[in-house]
C-alpha positions in Angstrom: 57.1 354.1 171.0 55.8 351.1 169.1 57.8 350.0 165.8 56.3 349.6 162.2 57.9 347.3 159.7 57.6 349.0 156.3 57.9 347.6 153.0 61.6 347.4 151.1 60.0 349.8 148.7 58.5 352.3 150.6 62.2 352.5 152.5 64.2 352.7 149.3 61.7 355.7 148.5 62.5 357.4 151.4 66.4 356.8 152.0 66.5 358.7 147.9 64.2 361.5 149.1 66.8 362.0 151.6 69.7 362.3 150.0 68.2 364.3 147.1 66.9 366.9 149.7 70.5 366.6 152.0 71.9 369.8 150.6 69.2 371.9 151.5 68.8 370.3 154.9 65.3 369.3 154.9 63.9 367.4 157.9 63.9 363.8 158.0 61.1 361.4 157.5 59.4 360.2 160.9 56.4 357.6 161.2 53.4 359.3 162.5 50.0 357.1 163.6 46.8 358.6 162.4 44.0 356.4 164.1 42.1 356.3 161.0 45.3 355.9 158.0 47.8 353.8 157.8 51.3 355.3 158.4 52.3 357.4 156.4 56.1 359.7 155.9 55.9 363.0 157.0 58.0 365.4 158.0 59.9 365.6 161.7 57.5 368.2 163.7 55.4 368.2 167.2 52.7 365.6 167.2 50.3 368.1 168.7 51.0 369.7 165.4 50.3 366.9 163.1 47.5 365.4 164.8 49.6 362.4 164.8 49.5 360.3 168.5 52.2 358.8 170.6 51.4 354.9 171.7 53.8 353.1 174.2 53.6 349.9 175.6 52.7 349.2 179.3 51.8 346.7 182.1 49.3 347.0 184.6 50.5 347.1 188.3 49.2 347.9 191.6 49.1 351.2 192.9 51.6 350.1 195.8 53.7 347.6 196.8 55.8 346.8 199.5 58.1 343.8 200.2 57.8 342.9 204.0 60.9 341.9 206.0 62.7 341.5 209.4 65.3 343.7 211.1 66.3 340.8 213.5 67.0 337.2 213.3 64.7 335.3 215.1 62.5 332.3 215.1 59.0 332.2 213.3 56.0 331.5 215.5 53.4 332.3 213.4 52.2 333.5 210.2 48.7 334.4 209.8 48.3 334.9 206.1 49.1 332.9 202.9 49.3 333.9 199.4 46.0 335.2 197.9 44.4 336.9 201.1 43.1 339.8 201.9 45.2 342.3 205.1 43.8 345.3 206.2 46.5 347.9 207.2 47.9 347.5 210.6 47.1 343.7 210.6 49.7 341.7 212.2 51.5 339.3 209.5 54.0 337.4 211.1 55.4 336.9 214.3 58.8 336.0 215.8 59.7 334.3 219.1 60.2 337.2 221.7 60.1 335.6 224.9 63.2 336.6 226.1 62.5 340.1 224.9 59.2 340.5 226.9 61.5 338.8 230.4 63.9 342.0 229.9 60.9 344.4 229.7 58.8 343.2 232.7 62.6 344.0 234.5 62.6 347.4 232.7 59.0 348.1 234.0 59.9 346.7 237.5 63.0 349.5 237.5 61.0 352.0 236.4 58.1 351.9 238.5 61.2 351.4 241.4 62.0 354.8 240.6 59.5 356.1 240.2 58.7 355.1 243.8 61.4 356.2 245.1 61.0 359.9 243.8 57.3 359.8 245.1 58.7 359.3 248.5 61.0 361.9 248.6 58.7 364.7 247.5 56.1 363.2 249.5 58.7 363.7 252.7 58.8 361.9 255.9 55.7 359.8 257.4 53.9 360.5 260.8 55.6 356.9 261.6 58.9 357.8 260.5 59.1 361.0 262.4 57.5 359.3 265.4 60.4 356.6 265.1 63.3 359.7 264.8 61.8 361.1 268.3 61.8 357.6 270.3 65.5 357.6 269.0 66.4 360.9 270.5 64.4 360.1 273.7 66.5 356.7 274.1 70.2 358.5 273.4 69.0 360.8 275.7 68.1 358.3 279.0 71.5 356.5 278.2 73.4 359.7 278.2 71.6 360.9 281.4 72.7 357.2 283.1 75.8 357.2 282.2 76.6 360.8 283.4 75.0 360.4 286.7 77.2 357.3 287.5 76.4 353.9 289.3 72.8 353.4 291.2 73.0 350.7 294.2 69.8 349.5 292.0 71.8 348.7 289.4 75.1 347.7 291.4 73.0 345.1 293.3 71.4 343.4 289.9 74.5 343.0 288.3 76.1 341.6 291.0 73.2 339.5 291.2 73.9 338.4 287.7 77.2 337.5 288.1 76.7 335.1 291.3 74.1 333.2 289.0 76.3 333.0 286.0 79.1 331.9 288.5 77.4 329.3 290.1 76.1 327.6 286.7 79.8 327.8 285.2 81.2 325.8 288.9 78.2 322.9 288.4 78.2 322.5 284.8 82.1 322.2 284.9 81.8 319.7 288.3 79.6 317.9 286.3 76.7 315.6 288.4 76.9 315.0 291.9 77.2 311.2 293.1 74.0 311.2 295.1 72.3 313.0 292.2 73.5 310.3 290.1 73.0 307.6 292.9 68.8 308.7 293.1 68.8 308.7 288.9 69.4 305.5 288.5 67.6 304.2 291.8 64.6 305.6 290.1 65.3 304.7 286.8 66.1 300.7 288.0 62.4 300.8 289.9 61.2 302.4 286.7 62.3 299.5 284.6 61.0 296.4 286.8 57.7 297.7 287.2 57.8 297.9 283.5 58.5 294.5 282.8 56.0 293.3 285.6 53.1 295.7 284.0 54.4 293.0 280.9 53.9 289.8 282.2 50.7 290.8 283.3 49.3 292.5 280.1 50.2 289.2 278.4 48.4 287.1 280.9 45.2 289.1 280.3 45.5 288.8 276.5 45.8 285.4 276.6 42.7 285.4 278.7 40.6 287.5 276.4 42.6 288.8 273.5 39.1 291.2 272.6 39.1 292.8 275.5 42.9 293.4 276.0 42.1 297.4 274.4 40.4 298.3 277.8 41.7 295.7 280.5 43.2 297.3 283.2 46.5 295.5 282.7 46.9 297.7 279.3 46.5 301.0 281.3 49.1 299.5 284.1 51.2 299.1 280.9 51.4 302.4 279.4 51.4 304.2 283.0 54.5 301.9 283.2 56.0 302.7 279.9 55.6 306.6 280.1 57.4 306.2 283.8 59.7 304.5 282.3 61.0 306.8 279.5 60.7 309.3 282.0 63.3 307.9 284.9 65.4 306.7 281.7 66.0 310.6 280.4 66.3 311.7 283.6 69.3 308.7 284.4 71.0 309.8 280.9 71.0 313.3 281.9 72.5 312.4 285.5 74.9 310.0 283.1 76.8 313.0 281.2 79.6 314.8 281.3 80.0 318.6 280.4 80.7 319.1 276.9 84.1 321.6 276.4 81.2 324.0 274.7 79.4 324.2 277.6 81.6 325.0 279.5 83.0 327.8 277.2 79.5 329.3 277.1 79.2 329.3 280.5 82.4 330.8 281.6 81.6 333.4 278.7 78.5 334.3 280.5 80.4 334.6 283.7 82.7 337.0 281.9 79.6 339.5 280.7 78.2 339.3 284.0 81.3 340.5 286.2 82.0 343.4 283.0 78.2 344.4 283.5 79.1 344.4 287.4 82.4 347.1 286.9 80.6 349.2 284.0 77.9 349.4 286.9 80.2 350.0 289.4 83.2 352.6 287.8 82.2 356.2 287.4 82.0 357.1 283.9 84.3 357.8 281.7 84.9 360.7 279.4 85.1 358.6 276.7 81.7 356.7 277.4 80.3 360.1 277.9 80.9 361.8 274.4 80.1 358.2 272.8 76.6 358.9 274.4 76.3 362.4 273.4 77.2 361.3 269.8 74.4 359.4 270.3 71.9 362.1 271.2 73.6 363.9 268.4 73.0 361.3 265.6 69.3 360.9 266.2 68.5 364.6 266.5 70.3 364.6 262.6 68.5 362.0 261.8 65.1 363.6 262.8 66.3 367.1 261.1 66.6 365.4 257.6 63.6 363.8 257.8 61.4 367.2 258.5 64.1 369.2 255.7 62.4 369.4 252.3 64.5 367.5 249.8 67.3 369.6 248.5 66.8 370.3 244.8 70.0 368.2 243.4 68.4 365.3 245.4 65.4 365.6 243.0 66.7 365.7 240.1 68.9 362.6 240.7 65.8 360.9 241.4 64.0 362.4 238.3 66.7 361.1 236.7 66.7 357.9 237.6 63.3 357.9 236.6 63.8 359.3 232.9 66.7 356.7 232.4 64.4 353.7 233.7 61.3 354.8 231.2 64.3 355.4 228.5 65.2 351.6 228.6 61.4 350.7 228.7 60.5 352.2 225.7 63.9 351.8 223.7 62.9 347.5 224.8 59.0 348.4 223.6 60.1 349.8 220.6 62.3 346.9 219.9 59.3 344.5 220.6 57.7 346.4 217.3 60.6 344.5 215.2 59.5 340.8 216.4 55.8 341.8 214.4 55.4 342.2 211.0 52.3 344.7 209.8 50.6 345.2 206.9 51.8 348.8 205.6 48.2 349.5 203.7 45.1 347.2 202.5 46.0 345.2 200.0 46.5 341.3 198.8 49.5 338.8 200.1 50.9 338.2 196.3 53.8 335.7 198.3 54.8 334.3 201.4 58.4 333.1 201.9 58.3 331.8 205.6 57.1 328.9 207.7 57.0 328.6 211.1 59.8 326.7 212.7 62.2 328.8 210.5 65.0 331.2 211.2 64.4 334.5 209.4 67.3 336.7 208.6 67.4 340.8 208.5 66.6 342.0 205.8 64.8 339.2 203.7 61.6 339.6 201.9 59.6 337.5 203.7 56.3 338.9 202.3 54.8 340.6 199.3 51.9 342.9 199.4 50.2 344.5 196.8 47.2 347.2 196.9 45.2 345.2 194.3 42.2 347.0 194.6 43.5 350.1 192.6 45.3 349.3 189.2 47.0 351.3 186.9 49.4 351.0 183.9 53.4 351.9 183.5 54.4 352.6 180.5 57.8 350.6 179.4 59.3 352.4 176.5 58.0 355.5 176.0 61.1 357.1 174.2 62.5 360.3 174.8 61.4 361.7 171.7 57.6 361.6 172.5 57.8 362.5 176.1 57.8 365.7 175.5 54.3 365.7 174.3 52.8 363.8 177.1 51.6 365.8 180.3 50.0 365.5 183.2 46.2 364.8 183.4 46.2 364.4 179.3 43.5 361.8 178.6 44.8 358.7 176.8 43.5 355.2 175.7 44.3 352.1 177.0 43.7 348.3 175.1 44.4 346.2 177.7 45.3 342.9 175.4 44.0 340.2 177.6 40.4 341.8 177.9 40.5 342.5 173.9 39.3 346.3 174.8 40.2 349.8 175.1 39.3 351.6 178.3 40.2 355.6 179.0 42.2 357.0 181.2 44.5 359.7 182.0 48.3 360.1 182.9 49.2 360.3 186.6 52.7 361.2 186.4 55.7 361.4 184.4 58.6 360.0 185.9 61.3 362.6 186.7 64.5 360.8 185.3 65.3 358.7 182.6 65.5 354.7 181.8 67.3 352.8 179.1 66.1 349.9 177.3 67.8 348.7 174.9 70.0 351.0 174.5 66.9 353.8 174.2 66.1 356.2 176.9 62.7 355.7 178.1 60.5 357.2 180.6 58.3 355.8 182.8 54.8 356.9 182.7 51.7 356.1 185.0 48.2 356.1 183.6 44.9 355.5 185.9 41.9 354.6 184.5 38.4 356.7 184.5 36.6 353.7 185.3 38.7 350.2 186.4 38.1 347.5 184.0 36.3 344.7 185.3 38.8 341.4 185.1 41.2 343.6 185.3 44.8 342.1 186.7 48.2 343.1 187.4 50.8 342.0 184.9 49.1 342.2 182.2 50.5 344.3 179.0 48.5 346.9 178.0 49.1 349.3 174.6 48.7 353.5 176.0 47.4 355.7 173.1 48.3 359.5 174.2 45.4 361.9 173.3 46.0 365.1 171.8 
């Protein structure tokens, strides 16, 4: 409530009254505002039954407003507003770095869409191809187990001995190594190769001095690559005739010996019991294999793979929903009153990075409206506001009445909010205002 100084005389005046009147315990004097007197001492009762008002001071602030921060710590990329401008709600603010944020949710959505896959293709059962594939299986384990119960064929007797005189006879010439006549006619024809070489020389270098121009198409420059190309051709041949088997050739070739002459006694031996159940188990393997792909999926095998699913679009979201944090948003329209962050700076939770204030609808708290007169405030009573800075009054009513209780000053207080019929033009948060309560 707004204080009066009254004069020493008028307080004398009033502490005698008082203790004249103690004995029959009158009530005390209280100041009561008359809009048209000056104070004047009257007795302590209701305002509303006086005709007295109740004034309190005030300040004008916006109808909302919110201090903006991070939940993470993170690098600022951008920041797309500065103090003094305009947001709309839902306009992005500021942003931090979240590349390595967006990497772990393209893997999310890559396991995800795995899954999700991977249950499509089980409730969608086996392809034509698939099944095609079991049955050529079956047919194959089948034809092995039919050979290998009716025994040796003189077809198959005669072409693995076959294979074993072939693999024999490469193993005896690679480990002789080259014949002496085969070496002998190697380097005949690689000696003949060389002089006819050196003579299809002379006599391209003859002809070029002759007629250097003309050397491209002379006939001693064919002679002289027809020479060279016998030439690397007798030499290779000479080199080959030249070696020695290798100790891995040989190896390789007497392990080739060694398949042939076991392909030769498999063909040969009757079968075994053993190599007959081992081609039954065959037979038996593929026709399984064949029967699960035309069975329906059982239903725990579904709802493993529906789980798999749920938990891969689980981690998705729970990363989108993280990606929210990395973006600040304006909470309503209003005005950026400050800005606290750059870019190139490292934020940290929980920091008011920005201020915004809904600018665009003004009213007025009161500051020390004491206990005493609350009680003859309400809700939706019309009051008058003098806004100092404009030099006028403008009317209004109150919005609320705060629940609880302030102190200031050691007095309890209560906060009241007062909108205005009509905004003042020029009208500005922070500035004090003086609330006259209607009757």
């Amino acid at each position: 409530m707004r204080k009066f100084h009254w004069p020493i005389v008028a307080v004398a005046l009033l502490i005698a009254v008082a203790g004249c009147n103690s004995a029959s315990q009158q009530p005390l004097p209280t100041v009561v505002l008359d809009s048209k007197t000056a104070p004047a001492v009257r007795a302590t009762q209701p305002a509303s039954a006086t005709g007295g008002l109740v004034t309190a001071s005030g300040v004008v602030v916006p109808a909302q407003q919110a201090k903006l921060a991070f939940t993470v710590a993170e690098l600022v990329t951008t920041v797309n507003v500065a103090a003094g401008d305009s947001v709309k709600a839902g306009q992005a603010l500021a942003q931090l770095d979240n590349a390595a944020l967006q990497s772990q949710i393209k893997q999310a959505q890559a396991a995800a869409t795995a899954a999700q896959a991977a249950l499509d293709l089980l409730s969608a059962g086996p392809t034509d191809a698939q099944v095609r594939q079991a049955n050529a299986a079956i047919l194959a384990a089948t034809a092995n187990y039919s050979r290998t119960v009716a025994g040796a064929r003189s077809s198959s007797v005669a072409a693995a001995q076959a294979a074993l005189t072939a693999a024999t006879d490469a193993y005896t010439k690679l480990k002789a190594g080259p014949l002496p006549v085969t070496y002998a006619a190697a380097e005949a024809v690689y000696r003949n190769a060389e002089a006819a070489l050196q003579q299809a020389q002379a006599a391209y270098d003859a002809a070029y001095r002759q007629n250097p121009a003309a050397i491209g198409a002379s006939p001693a420059a064919l002679a002289l690559q027809l020479a060279t190309n016998n030439f690397a051709a007798a030499k290779s041949a000479y080199d080959l005739a030249s070696q020695q088997p290798d100790a891995a050739g040989i190896s390789a070739a007497y392990q080739q010996v060694q398949s042939a002459r076991a392909g030769l006694d498999a063909a040969v031996s009757p079968a075994r019991d053993f190599d007959i159940a081992q081609a039954q188990a065959q037979i038996d393997q593929a026709q399984a294999a064949l029967d699960g792909l035309k069975a329906a999926p059982r239903a725990q095998q579904l709802d493993a793979a529906k789980a798999q699913v749920d938990a891969a679009k689980a981690s998705l979201a729970a990363l989108q929903a993280q990606l929210a944090k990395y973006t600040l948003l304006a909470p309503f329209d209003g005005t950026v009153m400050s800005r606290a962050i750059q870019p190139g700076e490292t934020v940290l939770p929980g920091v008011t990075a920005l201020i915004i204030a809904d600018t665009a609808h003004l009213r007025v708290n009161t500051t020390d409206l004491s206990e005493r007169d609350v009680p003859q405030v309400a809700v939706g009573q019309p009051v008058m506001v003098l806004v100092k800075a404009l030099g006028q009054s403008f009317a209004g009513k109150v919005a609320a009445i705060a629940p609880g209780a302030d102190t200031l000053g050691g007095d309890v207080v209560y906060k009241t909010t007062i909108t205005f019929n009509t905004p003042p033009p020029g009208l500005r948060a922070g500035m004090s205002a003086e609330v006259q309560f209607g009757q």
